[in-house]
VODREN-695467 format. One line per field, with one value per residue (C-alpha): residue number from 1; residue in one letter; chain; x, y, z. Coordinates in nm, 3 decimals, m for minus. Layout:
num: NUM/...;
residuo: a/...;
cadena: A/...;
xx: X/...;
yy: Y/...;
zz: Z/...;
This chain:
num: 1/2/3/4/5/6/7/8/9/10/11/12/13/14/15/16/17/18/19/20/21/22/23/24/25/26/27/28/29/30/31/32/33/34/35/36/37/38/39/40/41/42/43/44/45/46/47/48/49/50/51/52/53/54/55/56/57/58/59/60/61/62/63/64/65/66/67/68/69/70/71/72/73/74/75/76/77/78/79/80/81/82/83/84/85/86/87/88/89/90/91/92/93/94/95/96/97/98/99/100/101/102/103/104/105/106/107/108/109/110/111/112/113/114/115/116/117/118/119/120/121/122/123/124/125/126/127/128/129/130/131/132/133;
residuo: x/x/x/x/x/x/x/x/x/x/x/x/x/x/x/x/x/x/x/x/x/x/x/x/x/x/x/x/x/x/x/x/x/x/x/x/x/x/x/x/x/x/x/x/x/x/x/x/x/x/x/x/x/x/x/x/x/x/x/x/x/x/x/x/x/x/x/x/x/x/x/x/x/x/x/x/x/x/x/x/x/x/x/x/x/x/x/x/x/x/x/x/x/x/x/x/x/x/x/x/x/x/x/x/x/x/x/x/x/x/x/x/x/x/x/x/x/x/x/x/x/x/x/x/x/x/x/x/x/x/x/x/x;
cadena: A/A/A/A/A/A/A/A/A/A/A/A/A/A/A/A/A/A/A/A/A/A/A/A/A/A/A/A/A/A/A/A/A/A/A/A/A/A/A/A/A/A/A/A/A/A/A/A/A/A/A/A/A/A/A/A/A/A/A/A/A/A/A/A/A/A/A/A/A/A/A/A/A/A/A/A/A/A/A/A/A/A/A/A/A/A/A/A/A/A/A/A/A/A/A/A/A/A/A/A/A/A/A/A/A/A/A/A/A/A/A/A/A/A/A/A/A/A/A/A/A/A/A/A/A/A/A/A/A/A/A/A/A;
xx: 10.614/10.343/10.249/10.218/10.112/9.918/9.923/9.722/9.644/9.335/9.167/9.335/9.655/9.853/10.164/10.229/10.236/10.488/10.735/10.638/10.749/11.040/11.161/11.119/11.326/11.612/11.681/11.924/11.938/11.724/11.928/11.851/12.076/11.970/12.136/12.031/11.660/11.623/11.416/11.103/10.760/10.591/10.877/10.910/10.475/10.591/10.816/10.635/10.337/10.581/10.707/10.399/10.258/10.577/10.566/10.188/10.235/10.590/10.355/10.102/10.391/10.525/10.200/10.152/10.478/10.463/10.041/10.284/10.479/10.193/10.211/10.523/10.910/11.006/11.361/11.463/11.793/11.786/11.447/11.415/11.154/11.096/10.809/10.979/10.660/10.358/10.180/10.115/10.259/9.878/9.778/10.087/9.960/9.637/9.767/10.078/9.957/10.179/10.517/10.452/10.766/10.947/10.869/10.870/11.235/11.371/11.189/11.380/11.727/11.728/11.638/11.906/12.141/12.075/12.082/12.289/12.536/12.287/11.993/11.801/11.447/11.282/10.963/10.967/10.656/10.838/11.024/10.630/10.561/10.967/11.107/11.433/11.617;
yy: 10.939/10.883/11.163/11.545/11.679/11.997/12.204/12.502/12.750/12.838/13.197/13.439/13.288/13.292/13.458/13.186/12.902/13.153/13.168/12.773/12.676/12.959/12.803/12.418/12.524/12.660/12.319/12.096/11.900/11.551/11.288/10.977/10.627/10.846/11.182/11.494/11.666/12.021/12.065/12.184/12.189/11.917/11.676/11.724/11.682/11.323/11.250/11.287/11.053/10.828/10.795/10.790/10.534/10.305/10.332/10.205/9.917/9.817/9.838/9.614/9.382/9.349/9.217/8.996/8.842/8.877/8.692/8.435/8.326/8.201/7.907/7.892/7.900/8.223/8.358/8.626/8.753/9.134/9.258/8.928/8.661/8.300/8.077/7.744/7.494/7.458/7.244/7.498/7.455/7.437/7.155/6.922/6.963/6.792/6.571/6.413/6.558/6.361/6.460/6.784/6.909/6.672/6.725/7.106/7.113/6.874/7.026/7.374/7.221/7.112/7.421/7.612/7.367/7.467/7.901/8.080/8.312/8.616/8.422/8.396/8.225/8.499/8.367/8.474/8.208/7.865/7.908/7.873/7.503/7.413/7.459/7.610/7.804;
zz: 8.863/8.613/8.434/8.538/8.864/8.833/9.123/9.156/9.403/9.620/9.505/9.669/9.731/9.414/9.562/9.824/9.551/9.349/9.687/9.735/9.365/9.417/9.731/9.566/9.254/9.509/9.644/9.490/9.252/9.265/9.228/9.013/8.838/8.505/8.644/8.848/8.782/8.899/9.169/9.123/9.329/9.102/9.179/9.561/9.532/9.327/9.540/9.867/9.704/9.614/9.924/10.149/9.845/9.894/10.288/10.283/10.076/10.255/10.605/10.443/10.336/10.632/10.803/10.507/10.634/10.933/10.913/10.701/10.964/11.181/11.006/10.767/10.778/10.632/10.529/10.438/10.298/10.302/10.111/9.953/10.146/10.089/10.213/10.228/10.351/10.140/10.410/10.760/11.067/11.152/10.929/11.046/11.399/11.293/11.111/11.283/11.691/11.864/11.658/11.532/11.782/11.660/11.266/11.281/11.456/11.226/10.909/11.094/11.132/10.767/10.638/10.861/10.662/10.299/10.395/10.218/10.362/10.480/10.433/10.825/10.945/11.075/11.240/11.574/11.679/11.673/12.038/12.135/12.047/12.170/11.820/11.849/11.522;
């Protein structure tokens, strides 16, 4: 929340933000890791744009990983990703043609070795060219 939100009515319709802001301050108590903040209608308006804000750029995220994993090993351990191969799965079929299997499923089982406890691949592309996680 950066700042205040000013909300104001349209002409005519002053009484309906009055029952609006009435209704908001009703509701409990918003609760943060600083405390509660009393509900009003400016925080459930920040709160709402928060929300739909965070939701957009968690969507665009996820097809940012999701693009990733074309052509890179990807983990992921809860909310936290990692890329693991700088060189694409794309580029070591033109270079090595003949082993790429061969390079991408060992490069796969070594990297299954060194997870950590919740830590999983999560491409869902490598089954394709007879990789196997």
């Amino acid at each position: 929340m950066w700042g205040n939100t000013n909300i104001c009515s349209l002409p005519g319709q002053e009484d309906k933000l009055k029952e609006a802001e009435k209704y908001a301050k009703s509701l409990p108590a918003h609760k943060t890791q600083y405390g509660d903040i009393s509900s009003d209608l400016e925080l459930i308006v920040d709160c709402a744009v928060d929300d739909y804000v965070n939701d957009l750029e968690e969507k665009k995220y996820q097809k940012y990983i999701e693009k990733t994993c074309l052509n890179h090993l990807v983990t992921s351990e809860g909310r936290t990703w990692s890329i693991i191969n700088k060189m694409s799965f794309e580029d070591v079929f033109k270079k090595y043609p003949a082993q790429y299997q061969q390079l991408i499923q060992k490069f796969v089982d070594d990297i299954k070795t060194k997870l950590r406890p919740n830590e999983v691949i999560i491409n869902k592309n490598l089954e394709k060219y007879g990789v196997k996680i």
